[in-house]
N, C-alpha and C positions, 0 to 999 in steps of 0.2 A: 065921934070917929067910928069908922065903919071899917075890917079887915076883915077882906076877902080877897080868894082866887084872884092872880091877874089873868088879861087878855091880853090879845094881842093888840089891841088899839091904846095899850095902855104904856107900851117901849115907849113913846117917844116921854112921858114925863118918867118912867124910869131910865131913861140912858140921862135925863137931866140930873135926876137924885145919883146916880154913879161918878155925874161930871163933878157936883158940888162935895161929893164924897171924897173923890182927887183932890181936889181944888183945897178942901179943907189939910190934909195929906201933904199937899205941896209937890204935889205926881201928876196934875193934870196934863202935864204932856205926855204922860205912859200913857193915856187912855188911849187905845184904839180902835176899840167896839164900836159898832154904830146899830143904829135902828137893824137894818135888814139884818148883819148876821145876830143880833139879840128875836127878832123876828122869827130865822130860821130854826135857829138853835134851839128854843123854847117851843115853836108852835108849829115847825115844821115837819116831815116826815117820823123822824127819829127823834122824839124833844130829849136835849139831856138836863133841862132841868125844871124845875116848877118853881113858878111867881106867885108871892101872895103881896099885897097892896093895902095900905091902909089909905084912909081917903078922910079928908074933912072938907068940907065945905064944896063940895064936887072938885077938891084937887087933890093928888096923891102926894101924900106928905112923907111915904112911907112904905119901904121893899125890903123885901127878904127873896133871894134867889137859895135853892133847897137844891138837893140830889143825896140819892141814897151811895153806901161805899158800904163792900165788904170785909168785914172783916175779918181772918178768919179764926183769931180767938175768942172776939165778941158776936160777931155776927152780921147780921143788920144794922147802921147805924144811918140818922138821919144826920148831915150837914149844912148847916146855914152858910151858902159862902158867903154870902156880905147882908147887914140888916140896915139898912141906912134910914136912918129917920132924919127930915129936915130940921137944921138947926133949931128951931126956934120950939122943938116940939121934943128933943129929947132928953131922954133923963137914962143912965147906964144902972143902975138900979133893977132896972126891967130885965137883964140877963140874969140877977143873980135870983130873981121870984122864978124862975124859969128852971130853978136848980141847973142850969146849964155849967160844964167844964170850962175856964178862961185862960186861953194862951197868953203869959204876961206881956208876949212881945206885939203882936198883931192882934189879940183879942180873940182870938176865932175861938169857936163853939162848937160843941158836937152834945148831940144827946143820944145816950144811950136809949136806945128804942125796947133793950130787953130786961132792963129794970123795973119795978113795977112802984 
């Protein structure tokens, strides 16, 4: 398995890994995103956020969408908004090696960037 940077050639199997992430959720009708604006939003003038991708077998199994937030008791803080790993490839273990913070309800994660 290989994680790296995404691109922009790489939205259409990530808005796939977002749909199975609903789908799993039981929300895939909320999803409304599509290719272009994940396109724009990421690779366009202004990107508001950064793709990383893992990949096996030349398919991407594996997203994390990132952006930074201030704050302004801590400071800098990085954001994972979603890490979806394809079914057959995840283990939830990998958050907690990560020392990452765990929202009981949604999961969500924040790493404090000024801890060392």
């Amino acid at each position: 398995m290989i994680v790296r940077k995404g691109i922009k050639e790489d939205i259409p199997q990530v808005l796939d890994l977002i749909k199975e992430l609903a789908e799993y959720e039981k929300a895939l009708d909320q999803v409304s995103n599509t290719v272009e604006r994940l396109e724009n939003d990421g690779f366009g003038k202004s990107p508001v956020y950064d793709l990383f991708v893992a990949e096996a077998e030349n398919k991407i199994i594996g997203m994390a969408i990132t952006f930074f937030r201030y704050s302004t008791w801590k400071g800098k803080n990085l954001y994972i908004e979603d890490l979806v790993v394809s079914e057959s490839f995840r283990r939830i273990n990998f958050y907690k090696k990560l020392n990452m913070t765990l929202d009981n309800e949604w999961i969500n994660c924040y790493l404090d960037l000024n801890e060392n």
